[in-house]
C-alpha positions in Angstrom: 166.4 105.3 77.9 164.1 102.5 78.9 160.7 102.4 79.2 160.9 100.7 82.5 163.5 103.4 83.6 161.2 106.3 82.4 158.3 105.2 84.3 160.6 104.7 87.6 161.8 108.6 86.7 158.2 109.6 86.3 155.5 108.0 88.2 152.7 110.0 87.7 152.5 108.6 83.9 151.3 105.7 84.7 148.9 106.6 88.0 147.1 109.2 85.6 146.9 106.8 82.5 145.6 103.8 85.3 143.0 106.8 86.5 142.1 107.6 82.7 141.7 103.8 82.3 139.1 103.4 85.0 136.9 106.3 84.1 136.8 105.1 80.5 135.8 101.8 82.4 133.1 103.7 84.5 131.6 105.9 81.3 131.6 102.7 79.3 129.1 100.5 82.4 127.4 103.8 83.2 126.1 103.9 78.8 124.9 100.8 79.0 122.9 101.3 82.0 121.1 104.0 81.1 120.5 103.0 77.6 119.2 100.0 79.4 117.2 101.3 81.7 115.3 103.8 78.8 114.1 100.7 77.1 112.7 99.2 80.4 110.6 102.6 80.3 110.0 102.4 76.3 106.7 101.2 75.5 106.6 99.1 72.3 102.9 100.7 70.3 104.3 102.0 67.4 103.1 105.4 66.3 100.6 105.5 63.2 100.7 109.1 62.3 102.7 110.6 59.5 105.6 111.6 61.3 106.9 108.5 62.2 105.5 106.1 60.2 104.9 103.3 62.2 109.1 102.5 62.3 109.8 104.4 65.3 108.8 103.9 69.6 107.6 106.3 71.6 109.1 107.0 75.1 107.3 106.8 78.0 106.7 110.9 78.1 105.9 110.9 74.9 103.5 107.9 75.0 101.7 109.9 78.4 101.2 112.9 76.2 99.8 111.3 73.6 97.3 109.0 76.2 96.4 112.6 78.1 95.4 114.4 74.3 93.2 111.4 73.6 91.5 111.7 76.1 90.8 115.3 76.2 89.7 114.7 72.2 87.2 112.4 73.4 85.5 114.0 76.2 85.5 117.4 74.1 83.7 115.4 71.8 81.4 114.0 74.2 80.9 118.0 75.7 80.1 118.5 71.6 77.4 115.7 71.6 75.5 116.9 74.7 75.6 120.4 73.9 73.9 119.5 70.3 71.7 117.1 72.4 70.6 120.3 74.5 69.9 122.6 71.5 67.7 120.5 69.5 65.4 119.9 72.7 66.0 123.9 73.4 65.0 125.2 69.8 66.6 128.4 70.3 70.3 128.7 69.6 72.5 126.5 66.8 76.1 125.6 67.2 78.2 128.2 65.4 82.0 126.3 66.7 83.1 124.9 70.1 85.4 127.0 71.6 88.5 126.4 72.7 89.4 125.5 76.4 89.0 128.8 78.8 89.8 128.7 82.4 91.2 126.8 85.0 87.9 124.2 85.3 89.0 121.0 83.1 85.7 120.2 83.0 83.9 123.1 81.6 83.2 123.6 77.8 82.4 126.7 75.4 80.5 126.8 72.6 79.9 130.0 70.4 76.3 129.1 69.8 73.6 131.6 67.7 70.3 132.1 67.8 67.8 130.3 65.7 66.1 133.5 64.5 68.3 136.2 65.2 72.8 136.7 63.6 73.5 137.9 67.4 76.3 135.1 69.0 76.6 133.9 72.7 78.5 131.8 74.9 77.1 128.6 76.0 79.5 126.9 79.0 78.8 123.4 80.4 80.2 122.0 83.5 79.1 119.0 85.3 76.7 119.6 88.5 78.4 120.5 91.7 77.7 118.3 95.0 78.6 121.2 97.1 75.5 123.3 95.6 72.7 124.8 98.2 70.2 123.9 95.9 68.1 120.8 93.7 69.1 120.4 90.2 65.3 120.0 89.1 63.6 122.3 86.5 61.7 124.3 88.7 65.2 125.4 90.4 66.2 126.2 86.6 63.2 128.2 85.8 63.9 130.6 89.3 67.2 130.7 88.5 66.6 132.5 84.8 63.5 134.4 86.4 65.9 135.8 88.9 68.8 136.2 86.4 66.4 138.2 83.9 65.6 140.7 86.7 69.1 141.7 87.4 69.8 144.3 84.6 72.4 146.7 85.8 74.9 148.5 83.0 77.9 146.9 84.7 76.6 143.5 85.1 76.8 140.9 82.7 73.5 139.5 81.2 72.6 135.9 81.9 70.3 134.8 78.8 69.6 131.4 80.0 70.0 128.4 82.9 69.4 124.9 82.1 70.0 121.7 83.7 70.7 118.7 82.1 69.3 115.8 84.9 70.0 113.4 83.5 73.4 113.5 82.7 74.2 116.1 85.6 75.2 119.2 83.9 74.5 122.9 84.1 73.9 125.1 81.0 74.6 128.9 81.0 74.1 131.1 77.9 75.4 134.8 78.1 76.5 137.4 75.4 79.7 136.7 73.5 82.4 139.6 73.2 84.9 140.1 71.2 87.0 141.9 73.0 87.3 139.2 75.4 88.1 140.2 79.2 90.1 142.4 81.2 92.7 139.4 81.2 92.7 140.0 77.4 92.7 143.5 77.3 95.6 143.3 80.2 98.0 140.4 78.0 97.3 141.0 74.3 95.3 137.9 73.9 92.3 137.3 72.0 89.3 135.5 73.5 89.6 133.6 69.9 93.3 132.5 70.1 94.4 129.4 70.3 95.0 127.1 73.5 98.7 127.6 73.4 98.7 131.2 72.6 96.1 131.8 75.6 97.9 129.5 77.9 101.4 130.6 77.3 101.0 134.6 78.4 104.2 136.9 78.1 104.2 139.7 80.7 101.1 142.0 81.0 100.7 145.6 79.5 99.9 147.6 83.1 97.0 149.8 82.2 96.9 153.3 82.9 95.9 155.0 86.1 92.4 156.9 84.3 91.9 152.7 83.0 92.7 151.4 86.4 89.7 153.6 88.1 87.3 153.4 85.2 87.2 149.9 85.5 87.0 149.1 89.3 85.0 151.8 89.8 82.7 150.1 87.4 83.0 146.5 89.4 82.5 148.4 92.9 79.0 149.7 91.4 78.1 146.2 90.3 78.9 144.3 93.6 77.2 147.2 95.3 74.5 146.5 93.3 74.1 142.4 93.5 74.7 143.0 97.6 71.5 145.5 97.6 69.4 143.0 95.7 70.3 140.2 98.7 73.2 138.3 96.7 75.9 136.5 98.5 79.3 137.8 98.2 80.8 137.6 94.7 83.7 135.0 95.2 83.9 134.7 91.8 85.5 137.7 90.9 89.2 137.7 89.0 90.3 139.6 85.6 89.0 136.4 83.4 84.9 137.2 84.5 85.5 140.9 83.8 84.1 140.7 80.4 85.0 144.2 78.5 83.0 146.0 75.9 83.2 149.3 73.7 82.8 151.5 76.4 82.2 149.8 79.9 83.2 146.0 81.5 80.7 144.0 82.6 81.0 141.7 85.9 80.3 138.2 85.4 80.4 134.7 87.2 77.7 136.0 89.9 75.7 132.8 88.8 78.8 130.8 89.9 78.1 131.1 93.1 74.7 130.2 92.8 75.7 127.2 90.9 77.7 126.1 94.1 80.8 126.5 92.2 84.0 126.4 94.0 85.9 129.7 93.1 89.9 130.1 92.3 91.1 132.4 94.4 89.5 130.2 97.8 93.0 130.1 99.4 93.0 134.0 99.5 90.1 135.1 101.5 89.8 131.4 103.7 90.5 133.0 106.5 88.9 136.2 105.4 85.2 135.1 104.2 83.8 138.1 105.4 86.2 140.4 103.2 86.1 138.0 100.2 85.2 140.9 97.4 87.6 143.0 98.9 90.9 140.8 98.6 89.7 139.8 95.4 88.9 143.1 94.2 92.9 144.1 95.2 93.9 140.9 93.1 92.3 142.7 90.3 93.5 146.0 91.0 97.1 144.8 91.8 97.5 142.8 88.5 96.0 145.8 86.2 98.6 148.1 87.6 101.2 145.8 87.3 100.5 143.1 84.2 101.4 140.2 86.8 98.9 137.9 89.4 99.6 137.4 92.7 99.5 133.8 94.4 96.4 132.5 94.9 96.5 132.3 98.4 97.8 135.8 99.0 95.9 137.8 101.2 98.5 140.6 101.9 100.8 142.5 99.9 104.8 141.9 100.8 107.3 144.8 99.9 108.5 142.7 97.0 104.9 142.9 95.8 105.1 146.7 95.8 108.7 147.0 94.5 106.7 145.5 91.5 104.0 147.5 91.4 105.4 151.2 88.8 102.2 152.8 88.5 101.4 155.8 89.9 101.9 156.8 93.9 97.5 157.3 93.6 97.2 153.1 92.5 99.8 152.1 95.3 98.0 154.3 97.6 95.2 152.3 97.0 96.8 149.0 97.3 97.8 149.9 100.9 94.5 150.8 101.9 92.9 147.8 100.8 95.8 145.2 102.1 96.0 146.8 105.5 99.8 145.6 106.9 100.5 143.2 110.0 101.5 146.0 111.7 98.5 147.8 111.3 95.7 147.7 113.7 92.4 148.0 111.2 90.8 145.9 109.1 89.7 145.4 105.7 87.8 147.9 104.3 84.3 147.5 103.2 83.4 147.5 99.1 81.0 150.9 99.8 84.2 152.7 101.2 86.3 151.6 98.4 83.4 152.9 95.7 83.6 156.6 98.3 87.4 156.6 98.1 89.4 159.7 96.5 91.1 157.4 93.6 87.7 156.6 92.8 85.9 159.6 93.1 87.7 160.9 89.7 86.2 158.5 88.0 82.0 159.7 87.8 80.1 156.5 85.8 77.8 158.0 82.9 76.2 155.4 82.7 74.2 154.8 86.3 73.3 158.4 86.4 70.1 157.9 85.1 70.0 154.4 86.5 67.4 153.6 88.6 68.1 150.3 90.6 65.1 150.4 93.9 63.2 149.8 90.1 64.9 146.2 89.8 62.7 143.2 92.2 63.6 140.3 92.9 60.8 137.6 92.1 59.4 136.4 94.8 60.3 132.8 93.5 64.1 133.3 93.5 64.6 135.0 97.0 64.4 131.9 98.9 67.1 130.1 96.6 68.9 133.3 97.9 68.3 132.6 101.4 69.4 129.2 100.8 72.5 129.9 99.3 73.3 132.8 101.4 73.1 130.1 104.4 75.2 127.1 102.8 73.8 124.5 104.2 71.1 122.0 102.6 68.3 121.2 104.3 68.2 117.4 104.9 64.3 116.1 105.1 65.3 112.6 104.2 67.6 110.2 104.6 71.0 110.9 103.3 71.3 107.9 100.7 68.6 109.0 98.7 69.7 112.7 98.6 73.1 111.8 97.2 71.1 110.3 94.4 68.7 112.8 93.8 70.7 115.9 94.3 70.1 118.5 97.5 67.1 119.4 98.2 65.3 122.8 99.2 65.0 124.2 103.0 61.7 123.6 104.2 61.3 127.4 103.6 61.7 126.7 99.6 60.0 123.9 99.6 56.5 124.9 101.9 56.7 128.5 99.6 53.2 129.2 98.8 53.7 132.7 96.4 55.5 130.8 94.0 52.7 131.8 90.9 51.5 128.8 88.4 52.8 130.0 85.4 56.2 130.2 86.4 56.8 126.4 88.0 55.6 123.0 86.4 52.8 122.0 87.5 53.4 119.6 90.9 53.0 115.9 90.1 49.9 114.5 91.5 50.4 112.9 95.0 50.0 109.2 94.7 46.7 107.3 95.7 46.4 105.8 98.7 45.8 101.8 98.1 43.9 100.0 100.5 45.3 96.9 102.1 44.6 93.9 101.1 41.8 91.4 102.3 42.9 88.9 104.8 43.0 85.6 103.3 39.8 83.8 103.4 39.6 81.0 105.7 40.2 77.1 104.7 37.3 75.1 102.3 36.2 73.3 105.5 35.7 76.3 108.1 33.4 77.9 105.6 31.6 74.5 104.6 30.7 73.8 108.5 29.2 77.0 110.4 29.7 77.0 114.5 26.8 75.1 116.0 25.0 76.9 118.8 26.4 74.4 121.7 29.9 75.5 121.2 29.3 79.5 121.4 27.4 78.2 124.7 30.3 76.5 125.4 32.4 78.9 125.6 30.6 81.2 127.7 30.7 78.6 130.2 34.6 78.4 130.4 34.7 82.3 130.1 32.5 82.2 133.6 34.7 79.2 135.0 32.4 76.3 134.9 34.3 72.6 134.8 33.6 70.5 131.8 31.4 67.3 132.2 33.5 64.4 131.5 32.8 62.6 128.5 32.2 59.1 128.6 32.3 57.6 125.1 35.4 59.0 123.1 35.8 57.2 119.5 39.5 58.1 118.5 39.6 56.9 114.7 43.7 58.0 114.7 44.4 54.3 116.4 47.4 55.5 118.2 49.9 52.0 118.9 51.3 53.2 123.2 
């Protein structure tokens, strides 16, 4: 048999070996397109480190990645150099290590610093100054801030050893006790507050903590922002598992100074509706991803039934869920933090250590309640024009600012108002009008043509200018 006879007999031979043809074709064009368009995105800097040796390029991702850790390397160094800046002008703590990154903000830093006479560690944070804060980065507002801060000692409140302002370069500085055992975030993941960035960043599911854990520590968070809101605090807007700071025996609330810092917090898209009930829906964030090792979204403000399918603790803890997150069908509203402390989950759990806690003994200085007032309010008082606030930071409300109790020894004192300089002498009059005085016939002169007498004509007038008509 032929070979043209066996393709007439079967046709589909060579249709399928013309269709094979073509997609070897297509494959072949569709290589070197890609591999062309891969080195239009190659950049051509070699790589000096060890692993490559110079020989090979980097790809475009690659050579992103490299660019972004750069510059995080040089602006943790630059965080480095400011903080040792602030602590030789400070004289009381020395760097013991920078910590590693902590946080959502990309622009706050941690230092593990410890004090100059003493073996006890803190954390030092620095993040630059925020436009959106109520009140003047000056020292004065610094020196309120820690009076204010070192009033507010509460067992379930975390201690604020020191607020600085850097003015000059536009950053805060807050020192606070350093624990070990991290935060509830920590305690809730298996992570250690001294892990490294990709073992902190890359969380496996939570451990849900126990029902007895569960009302231990929110019962101890209720007391604490029952406690700031007696003493005339705004609402704590601050509050997540990462500023829940846990000890041997108790957790401490922090990030209270925050909100004084004009901070914007993480969980805004929850309560922006709801900025009334802002401690409450963050409070169930807390409460929701203890019992169940898992956040919810940021901007959730209700719980859906997938939520709850979830959600294995104990009937008690989902109780409690639906009575903070009231549903869309039901016809009440969020309840308040002082009915959430007086709630039967809660009630089991009886705080040892506020019973002999006395806080009508805690005042506020008298210095610090109007930079209460002022960020309770929101708004900064404009007294000049706006150009010249932007440069100088916000200033005080006339309230802060025409305060009268504000004692010596707590503010700088005020810089002397400036002299006022006198004008300056009119210029003295021309060589010849002080050489020749008025005569007499002229001052009579005038008094004539003041009472309208005509002028005699003159009869002889010598014009030495010799004018050519």
């Amino acid at each position: 048999m032929s070979v043209i006879s066996f393709l007439k007999d079967h046709i589909w031979v060579p249709i399928v070996a013309g269709c094979a043809f073509l997609l070897i074709i297509v494959f072949v064009v569709w290589c070197i397109y890609r591999r062309r368009h891969r080195d239009r995105l190659r950049t051509y800097l070699p790589l000096t480190g060890s692993s490559l040796n110079g020989k090979e390029e980097l790809g475009f991702s690659e050579s992103l990645e490299l660019s972004m850790r750069t510059r995080q390397a040089k602006e943790k160094e630059t965080a480095l150099l400011r903080c040792q800046f602030y602590l030789r002008t400070s004289h009381d703590y020395e760097v013991y290590s920078q910590y590693q990154a902590l946080g959502w903000r990309l622009d706050k830093y941690w230092f593990i610093v410890r004090e100059s006479r003493g073996q006890e560690d803190f954390l030092l944070s620095m993040l630059p100054y925020s436009n959106t804060c109520s009140l003047p980065m000056t020292q004065n507002t610094a020196l309120n801030l820690q009076q204010l801060f070192a009033a507010l000692k509460h067992p379930y409140l975390q201690f604020i050893r020191t607020v600085a302002f850097d003015t000059n370069q536009r950053y805060s500085v807050v020192v606070q006790p350093f624990s070990s055992k991290g935060s509830l975030r920590d305690l809730i993941y298996g992570t250690s507050p001294l892990d490294s960035d990709s073992k902190q960043n890359s969380r496996p599911l939570g451990r849900p903590l126990s029902s007895a854990a569960i009302a231990k520590y929110g019962r101890q968070v209720l007391e604490a922002l029952l406690f700031l809101k007696s003493k005339g605090f705004p609402p704590c807007v601050h509050l997540h598992v990462g500023n829940v700071i846990v000890y041997s025996r108790v957790c401490r609330l922090s990030g209270y100074e925050q909100t004084m810092l004009g901070l914007n917090p993480k969980l805004k898209k929850a309560f922006r509706n709801n900025e009334q009930d802002a401690e409450v829906i963050l409070f169930g964030h807390m409460i929701y991803e203890m019992a169940t090792g898992l956040a919810l979204p940021r901007n959730a403000s209700r719980l859906t039934d997938k939520d709850y399918r979830m959600c294995k603790a104990s009937a008690d803890v989902v109780a409690l869920l639906k009575f903070i997150f009231p549903s869309e069908d039901e016809d009440r509203s969020y309840p308040k933090v002082k009915e959430l402390a007086q709630s039967v989950f809660f009630e089991q759990f009886k705080p040892k250590e506020i019973q002999h806690y006395d806080a009508s003994a805690v005042t506020i200085p008298a210095v610090s309640k109007p930079l209460l007032k002022a960020v309770r309010r929101g708004k900064i008082a404009s007294t000049g024009g706006s150009k010249r606030r932007r440069e100088s930071g916000p200033r005080y409300p006339d309230s802060i600012a025409s305060d009268s109790s504000r004692p010596a020894s707590v503010l700088s004192a005020p810089s002397p108002m400036p002299k006022q300089i006198a004008p300056p002498p009119p210029p003295p009059p021309p060589a010849e009008t002080r050489k020749a005085a008025a005569p007499k016939e002229r001052t009579a002169l005038l008094s004539d043509i003041r009472k309208g007498a005509s002028l005699k004509k003159t009869v002889d007038v010598r014009d030495r200018s010799a004018p050519h008509i």
